[in-house]
C-alpha positions in Angstrom: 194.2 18.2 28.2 196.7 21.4 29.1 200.2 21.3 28.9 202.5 23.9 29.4 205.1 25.6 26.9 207.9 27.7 28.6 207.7 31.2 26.4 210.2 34.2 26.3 208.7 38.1 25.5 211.0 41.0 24.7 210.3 44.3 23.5 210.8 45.5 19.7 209.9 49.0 19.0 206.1 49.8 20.0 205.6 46.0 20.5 205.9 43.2 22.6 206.9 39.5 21.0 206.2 36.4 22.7 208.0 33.1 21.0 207.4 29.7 22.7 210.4 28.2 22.8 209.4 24.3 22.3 207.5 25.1 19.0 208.1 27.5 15.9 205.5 29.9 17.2 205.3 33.4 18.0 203.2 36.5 18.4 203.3 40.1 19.2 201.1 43.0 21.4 200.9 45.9 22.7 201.5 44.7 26.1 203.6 41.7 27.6 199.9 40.1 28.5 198.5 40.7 25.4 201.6 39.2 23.6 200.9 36.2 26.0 197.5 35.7 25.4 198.0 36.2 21.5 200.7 33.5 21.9 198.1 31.3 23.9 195.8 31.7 20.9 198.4 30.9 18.1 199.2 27.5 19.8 195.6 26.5 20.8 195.1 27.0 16.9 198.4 24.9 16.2 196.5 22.1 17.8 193.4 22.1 16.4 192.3 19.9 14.0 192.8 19.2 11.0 196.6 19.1 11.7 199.4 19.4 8.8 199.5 16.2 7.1 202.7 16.6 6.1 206.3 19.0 7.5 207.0 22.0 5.7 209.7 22.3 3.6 212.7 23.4 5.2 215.0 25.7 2.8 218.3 27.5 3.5 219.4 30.8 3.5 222.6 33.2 3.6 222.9 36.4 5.1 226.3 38.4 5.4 227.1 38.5 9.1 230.3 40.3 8.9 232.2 43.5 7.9 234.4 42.8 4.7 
C-alpha cells in the first residue's frame, strides 16, 4: 500500500534537505531529487518491520534566543 507525505526541501550550504512534514524524518543531497529519493528511503525504512515497540523519550531543551 502507498500513501503520500507532503515534504518541504531547502538548500543549506553545498546540500539539499528534504523534511516530511507529517513525520520526524528528514534527509539531505546533493541535489533536490536526490534529497527526495533519500527522503523516500528514510520513510520506506520507518515502516518496515520490526517497528519501535515503544515512543522515544521526549526531553527539553533551552537555547538563548535573544540579545541581552
Amino acid at each position: 500500500m502507498k500513501r503520500p507525505f507532503a515534504a518541504t526541501v531547502w538548500r543549506e550550504g553545498k546540500w539539499y534537505v528534504s523534511q516530511c512534514l507529517e513525520l520526524d524524518i528528514a534527509s539531505q543531497g546533493q541535489t533536490e531529487d536526490e534529497a527526495l529519493a533519500n527522503l523516500t528511503e528514510a520513510l520506506e525504512l520507518h515502516f518496515e518491520p520490526p517497528q519501535a515497540t515503544r515512543p522515544p523519550m521526549v526531553r527539553t531543551v533551552e537555547v538563548e534566543v535573544g540579545a541581552a
